[in-house]
Backbone bond lengths (Angstrom), bond angles and torsions (degrees), N, CA, C in turn:
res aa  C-N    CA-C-N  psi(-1)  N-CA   C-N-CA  omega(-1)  CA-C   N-CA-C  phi
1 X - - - 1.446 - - 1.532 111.77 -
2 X 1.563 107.29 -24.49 1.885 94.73 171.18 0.947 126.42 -58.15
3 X 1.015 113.76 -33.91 1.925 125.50 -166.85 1.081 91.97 -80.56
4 X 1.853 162.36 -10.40 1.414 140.12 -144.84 1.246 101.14 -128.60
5 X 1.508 108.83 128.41 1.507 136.91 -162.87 1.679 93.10 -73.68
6 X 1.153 110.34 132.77 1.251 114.57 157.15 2.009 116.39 -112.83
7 X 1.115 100.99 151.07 1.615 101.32 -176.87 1.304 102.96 -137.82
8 X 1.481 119.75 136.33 1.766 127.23 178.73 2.111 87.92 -109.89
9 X 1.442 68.73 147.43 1.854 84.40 -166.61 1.978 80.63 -156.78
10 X 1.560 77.96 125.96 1.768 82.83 179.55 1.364 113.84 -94.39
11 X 1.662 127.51 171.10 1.261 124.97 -143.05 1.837 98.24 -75.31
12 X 1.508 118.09 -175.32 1.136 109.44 -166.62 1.717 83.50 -88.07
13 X 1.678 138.07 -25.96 1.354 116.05 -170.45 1.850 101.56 -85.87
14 X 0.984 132.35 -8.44 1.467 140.48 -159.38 1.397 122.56 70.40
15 X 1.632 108.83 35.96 1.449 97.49 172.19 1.611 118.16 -135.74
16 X 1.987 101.25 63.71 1.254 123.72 -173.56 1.748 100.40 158.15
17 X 1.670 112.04 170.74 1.102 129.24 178.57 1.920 101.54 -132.00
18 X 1.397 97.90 139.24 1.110 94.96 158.13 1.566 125.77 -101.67
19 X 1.631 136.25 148.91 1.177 141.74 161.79 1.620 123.32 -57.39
20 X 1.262 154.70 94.33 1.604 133.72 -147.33 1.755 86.96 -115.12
21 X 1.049 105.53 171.36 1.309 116.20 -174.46 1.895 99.28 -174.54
22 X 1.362 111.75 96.70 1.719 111.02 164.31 1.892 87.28 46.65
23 X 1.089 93.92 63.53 1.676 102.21 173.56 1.337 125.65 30.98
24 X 1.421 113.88 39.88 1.296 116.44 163.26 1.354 110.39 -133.73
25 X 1.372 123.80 153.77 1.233 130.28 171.36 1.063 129.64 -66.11
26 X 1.246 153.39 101.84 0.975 150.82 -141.31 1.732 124.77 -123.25
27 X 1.627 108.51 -28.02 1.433 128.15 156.27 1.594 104.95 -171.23
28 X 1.241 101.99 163.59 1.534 119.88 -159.92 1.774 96.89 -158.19
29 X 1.606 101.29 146.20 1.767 112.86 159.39 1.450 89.45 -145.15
30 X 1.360 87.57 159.77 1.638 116.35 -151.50 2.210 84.41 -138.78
31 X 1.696 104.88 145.83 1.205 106.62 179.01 1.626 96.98 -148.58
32 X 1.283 111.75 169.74 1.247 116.52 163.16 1.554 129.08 -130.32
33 X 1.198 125.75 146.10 1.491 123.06 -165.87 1.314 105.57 -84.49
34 X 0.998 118.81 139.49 1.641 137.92 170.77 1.670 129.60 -125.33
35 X 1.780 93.90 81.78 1.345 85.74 -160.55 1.313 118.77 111.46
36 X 1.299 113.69 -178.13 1.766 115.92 174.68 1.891 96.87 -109.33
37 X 1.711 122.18 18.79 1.385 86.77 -164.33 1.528 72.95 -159.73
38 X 1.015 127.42 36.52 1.405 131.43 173.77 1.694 122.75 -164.23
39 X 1.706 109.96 153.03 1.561 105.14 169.30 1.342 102.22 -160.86
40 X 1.632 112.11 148.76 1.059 114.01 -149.58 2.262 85.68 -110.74
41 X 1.270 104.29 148.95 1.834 101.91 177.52 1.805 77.21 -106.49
42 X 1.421 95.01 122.27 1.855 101.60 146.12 1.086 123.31 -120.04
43 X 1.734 128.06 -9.50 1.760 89.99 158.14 1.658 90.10 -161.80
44 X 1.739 111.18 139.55 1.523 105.36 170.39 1.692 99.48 -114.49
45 X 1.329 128.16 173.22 1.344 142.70 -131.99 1.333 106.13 -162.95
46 X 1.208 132.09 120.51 1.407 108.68 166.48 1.791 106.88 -130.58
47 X 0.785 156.64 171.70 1.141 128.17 148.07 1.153 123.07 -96.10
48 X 1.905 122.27 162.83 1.167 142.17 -155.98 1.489 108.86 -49.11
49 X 1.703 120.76 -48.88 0.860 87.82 -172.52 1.816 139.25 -104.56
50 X 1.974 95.46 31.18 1.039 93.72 -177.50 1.727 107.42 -132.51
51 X 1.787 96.61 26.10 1.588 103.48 168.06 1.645 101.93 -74.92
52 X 1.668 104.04 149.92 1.197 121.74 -172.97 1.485 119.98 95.71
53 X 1.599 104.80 -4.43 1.679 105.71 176.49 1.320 114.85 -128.37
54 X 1.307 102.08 53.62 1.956 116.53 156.36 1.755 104.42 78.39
55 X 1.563 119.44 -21.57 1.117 103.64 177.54 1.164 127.73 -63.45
56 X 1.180 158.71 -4.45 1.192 165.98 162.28 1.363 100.97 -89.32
57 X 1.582 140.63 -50.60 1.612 106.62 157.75 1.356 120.56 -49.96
58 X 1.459 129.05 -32.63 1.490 114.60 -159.89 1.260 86.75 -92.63
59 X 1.163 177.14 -40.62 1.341 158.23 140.59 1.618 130.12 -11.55
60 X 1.477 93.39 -35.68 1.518 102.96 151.92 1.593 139.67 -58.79
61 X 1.909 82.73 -37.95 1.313 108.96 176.36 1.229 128.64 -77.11
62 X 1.565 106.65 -17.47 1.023 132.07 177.71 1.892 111.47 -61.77
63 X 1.427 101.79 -73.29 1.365 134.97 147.82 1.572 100.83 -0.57
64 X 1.595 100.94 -98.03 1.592 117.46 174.43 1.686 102.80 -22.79
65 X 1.019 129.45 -88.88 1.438 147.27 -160.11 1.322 92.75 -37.14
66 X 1.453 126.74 -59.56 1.486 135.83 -164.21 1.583 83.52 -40.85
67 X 1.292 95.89 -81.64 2.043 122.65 -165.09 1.791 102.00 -35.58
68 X 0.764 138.39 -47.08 1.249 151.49 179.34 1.514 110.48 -71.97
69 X 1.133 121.15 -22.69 1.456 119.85 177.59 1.903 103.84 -103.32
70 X 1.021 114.00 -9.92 1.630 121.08 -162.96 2.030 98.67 -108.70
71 X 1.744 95.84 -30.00 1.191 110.69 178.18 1.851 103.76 80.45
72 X 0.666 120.88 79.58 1.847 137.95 -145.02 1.904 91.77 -150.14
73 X 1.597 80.29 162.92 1.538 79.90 -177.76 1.880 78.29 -132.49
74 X 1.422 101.03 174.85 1.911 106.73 174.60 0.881 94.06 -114.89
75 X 1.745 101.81 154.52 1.392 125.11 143.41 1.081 109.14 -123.20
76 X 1.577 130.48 115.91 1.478 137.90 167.90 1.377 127.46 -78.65
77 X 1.349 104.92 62.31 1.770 125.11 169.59 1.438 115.00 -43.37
78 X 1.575 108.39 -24.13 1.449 92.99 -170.29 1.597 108.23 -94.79
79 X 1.518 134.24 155.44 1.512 128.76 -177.98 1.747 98.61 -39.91
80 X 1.524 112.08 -76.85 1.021 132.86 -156.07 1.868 100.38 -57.41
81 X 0.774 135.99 -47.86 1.634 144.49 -165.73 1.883 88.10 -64.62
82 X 1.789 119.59 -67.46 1.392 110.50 -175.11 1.318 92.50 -49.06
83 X 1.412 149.80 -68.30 1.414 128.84 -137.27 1.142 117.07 -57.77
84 X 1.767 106.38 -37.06 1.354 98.93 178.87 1.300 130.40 -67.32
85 X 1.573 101.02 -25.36 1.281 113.01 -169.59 1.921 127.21 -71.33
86 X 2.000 87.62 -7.29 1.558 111.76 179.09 1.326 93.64 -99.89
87 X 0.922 113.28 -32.21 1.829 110.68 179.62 1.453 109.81 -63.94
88 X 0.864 129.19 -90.14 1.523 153.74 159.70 1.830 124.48 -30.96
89 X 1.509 105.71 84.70 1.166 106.03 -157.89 1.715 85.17 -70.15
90 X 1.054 144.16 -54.50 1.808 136.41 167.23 1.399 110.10 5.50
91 X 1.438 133.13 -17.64 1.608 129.31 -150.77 1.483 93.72 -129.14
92 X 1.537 136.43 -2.03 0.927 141.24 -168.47 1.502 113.30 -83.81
93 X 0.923 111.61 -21.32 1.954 118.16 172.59 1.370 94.44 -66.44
94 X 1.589 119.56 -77.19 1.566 121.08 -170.59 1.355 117.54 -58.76
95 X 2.012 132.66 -19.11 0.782 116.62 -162.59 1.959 120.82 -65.60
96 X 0.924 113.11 152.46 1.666 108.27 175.99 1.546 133.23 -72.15
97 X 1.105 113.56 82.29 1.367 105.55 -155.94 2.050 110.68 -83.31
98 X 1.077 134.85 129.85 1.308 137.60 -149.38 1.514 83.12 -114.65
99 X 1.498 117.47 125.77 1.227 143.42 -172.44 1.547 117.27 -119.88
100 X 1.337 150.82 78.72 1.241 129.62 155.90 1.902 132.25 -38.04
């Protein structure tokens, strides 16, 4: 598994990335837009046997980049997307911050 290229290629409507691996999918997150200035992550995926090797952060990262290029703010609905997003001060520009 070291040697194997992975590539994120986002969905054909743009609302997710897939993980590729030797042409299979391997993990994917999927989000939804809210608005012209927001998107919500509800769920990333990776499979078993390639959790623990960053794909599911870089899918996050993926995510981020989108939001940042569209000018979007996040909401990390999904478990795994908030953790990173507490982990990873990098996500703190896009994160959504809810203000009274």
């Amino acid at each position: 598994m070291a040697d194997e290229t992975i590539t994120y290629d986002i969905f054909p409507d743009g609302l997710g990335f897939y993980a590729n691996c030797a042409g299979q999918h391997v993990g994917e997150i999927t989000f939804v837009r809210v608005g012209i200035d927001k998107m919500i992550i509800d769920r990333t995926s990776v499979s078993e046997k390639y959790r623990n090797s960053h794909i599911g952060l870089n899918l996050v990262r993926c995510a981020a980049k989108l939001a940042r290029d569209q000018h979007r703010k996040v909401i990390p609905m999904c478990p795994f997307a908030s953790a990173m997003f507490s982990r990873f001060h990098e996500f703190d520009d896009v994160r959504f911050l809810h203000t009274r």
